[in-house]
C-alpha positions in Angstrom: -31.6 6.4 1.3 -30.4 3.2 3.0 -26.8 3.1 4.0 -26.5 0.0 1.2 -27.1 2.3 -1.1 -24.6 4.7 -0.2 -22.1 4.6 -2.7 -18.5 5.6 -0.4 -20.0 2.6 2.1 -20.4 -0.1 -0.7 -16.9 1.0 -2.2 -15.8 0.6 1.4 -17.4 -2.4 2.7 -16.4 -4.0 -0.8 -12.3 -2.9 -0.3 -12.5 -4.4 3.1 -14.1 -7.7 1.7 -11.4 -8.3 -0.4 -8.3 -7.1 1.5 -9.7 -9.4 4.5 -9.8 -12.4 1.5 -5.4 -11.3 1.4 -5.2 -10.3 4.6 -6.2 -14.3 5.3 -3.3 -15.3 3.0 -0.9 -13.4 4.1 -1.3 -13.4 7.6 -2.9 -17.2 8.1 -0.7 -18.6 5.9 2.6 -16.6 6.1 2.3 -14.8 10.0 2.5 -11.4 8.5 0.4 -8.4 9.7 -0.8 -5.6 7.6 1.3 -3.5 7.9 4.4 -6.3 7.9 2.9 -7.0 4.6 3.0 -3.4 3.7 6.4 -2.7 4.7 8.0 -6.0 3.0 6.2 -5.3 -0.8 7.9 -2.0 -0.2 11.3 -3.1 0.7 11.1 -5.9 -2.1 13.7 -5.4 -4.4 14.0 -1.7 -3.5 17.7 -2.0 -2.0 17.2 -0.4 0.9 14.2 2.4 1.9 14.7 5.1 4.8 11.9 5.7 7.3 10.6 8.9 5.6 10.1 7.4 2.3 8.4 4.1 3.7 6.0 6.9 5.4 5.4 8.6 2.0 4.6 5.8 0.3 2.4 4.1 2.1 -0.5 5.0 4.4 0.8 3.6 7.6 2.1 6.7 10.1 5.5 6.8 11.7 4.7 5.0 14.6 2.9 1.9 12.4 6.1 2.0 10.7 8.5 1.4 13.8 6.3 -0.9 15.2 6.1 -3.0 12.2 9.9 -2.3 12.2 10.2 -3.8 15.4 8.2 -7.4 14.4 9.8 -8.0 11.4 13.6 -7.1 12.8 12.6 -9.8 15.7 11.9 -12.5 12.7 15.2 -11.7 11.1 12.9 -11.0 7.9 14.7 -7.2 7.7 17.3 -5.0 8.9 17.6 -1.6 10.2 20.1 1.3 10.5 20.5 4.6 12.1 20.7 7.6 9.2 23.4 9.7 10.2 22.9 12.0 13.1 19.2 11.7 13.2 18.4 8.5 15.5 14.9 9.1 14.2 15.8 8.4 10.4 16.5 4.7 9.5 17.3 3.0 6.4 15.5 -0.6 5.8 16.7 -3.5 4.1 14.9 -7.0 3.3 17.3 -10.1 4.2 16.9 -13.5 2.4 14.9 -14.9 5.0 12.3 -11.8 4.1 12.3 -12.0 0.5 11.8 -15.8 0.5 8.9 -15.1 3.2 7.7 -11.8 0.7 8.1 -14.0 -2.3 5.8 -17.0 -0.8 3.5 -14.8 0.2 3.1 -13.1 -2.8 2.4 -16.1 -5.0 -0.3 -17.4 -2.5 -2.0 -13.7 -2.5 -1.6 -13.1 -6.5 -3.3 -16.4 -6.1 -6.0 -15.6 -3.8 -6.5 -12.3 -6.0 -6.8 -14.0 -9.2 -9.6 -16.6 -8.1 -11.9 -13.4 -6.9 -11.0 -11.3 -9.9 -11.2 -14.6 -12.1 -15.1 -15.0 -11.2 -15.7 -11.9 -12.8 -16.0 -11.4 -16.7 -13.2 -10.5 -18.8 -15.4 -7.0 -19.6 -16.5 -6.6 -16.2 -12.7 -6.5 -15.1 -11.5 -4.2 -17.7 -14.5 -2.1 -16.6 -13.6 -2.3 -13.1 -10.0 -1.3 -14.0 -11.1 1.9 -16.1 -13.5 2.5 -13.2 -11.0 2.4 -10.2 -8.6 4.6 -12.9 -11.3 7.2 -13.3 -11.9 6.7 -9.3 -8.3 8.1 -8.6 -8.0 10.8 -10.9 -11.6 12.2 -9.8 -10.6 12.1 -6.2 -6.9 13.4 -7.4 -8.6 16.4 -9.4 -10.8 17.4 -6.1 -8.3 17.0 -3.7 -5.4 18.8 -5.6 -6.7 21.8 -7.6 -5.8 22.6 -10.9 -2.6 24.7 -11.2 -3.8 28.6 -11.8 -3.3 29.2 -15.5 0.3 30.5 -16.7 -0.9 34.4 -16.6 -2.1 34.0 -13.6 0.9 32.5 -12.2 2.8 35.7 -13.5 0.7 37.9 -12.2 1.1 36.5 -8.3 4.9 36.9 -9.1 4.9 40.4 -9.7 
């Protein structure tokens, strides 16, 4: 087999392709780094986001987090505050300089987006979209076993 061929690289190499043809966008265009992106579609119209859930929801770490943080405070594009007692837990807040920035931005990438996806057929797109749907809930079903049947579930109780 030639590594081509290999279906995880071509899913790969493909993803990469096209978050580069953002990535461009966003960052050429607009200044912002991935994980800046990230972090700003997150806070966008959320209110307000602490540290742990910005972690949860996104695959950037703790310290990708801070960092980014860091960057966009500097730009005055969010703000941050201590969480009680815990100097470690912050709450995050887009200002009105960041959502202009986010907003921008995310016209020029649904933009950028839209011309790849647009070169495709209308039923090669709705295929891809049942595709990458069946994608996650394969990879969900393997990673997260089933829940052991109701009996079963007694039975470990007693």
């Amino acid at each position: 087999m030639q590594i081509e061929d290999f279906f995880p690289y071509r899913l790969a190499v493909t993803a990469d392709a096209f978050s580069r043809q953002l990535a461009a966008v966003y960052g050429g265009d607009h200044g912002l780094s991935r994980e800046e992106w990230r972090f700003l579609f997150l806070l966008e119209g959320s209110g307000g986001v602490s540290s742990l859930s910005l972690s949860k929801r996104t695959s950037l770490d703790k310290v990708q987090v801070s960092r980014a943080a860091g960057r966009l405070e500097d730009k005055g594009l969010i703000t941050r505050t201590v969480l009680g007692s815990d100097r470690r837990q912050r709450n995050y807040r887009i200002t009105d300089a960041g959502e202009a920035l986010f907003r921008a931005a995310l016209a020029s990438v649904e933009a950028r987006s839209e011309a790849i996806l647009g070169a495709m057929t209308p039923d090669e797109r709705a295929a891809l979209v049942r595709a990458i749907d069946a994608l996650d809930r394969a990879v969900a079903q393997v990673a997260e076993p089933a829940e052991p049947p109701p009996d079963a579930q007694v039975a470990a109780r007693s």
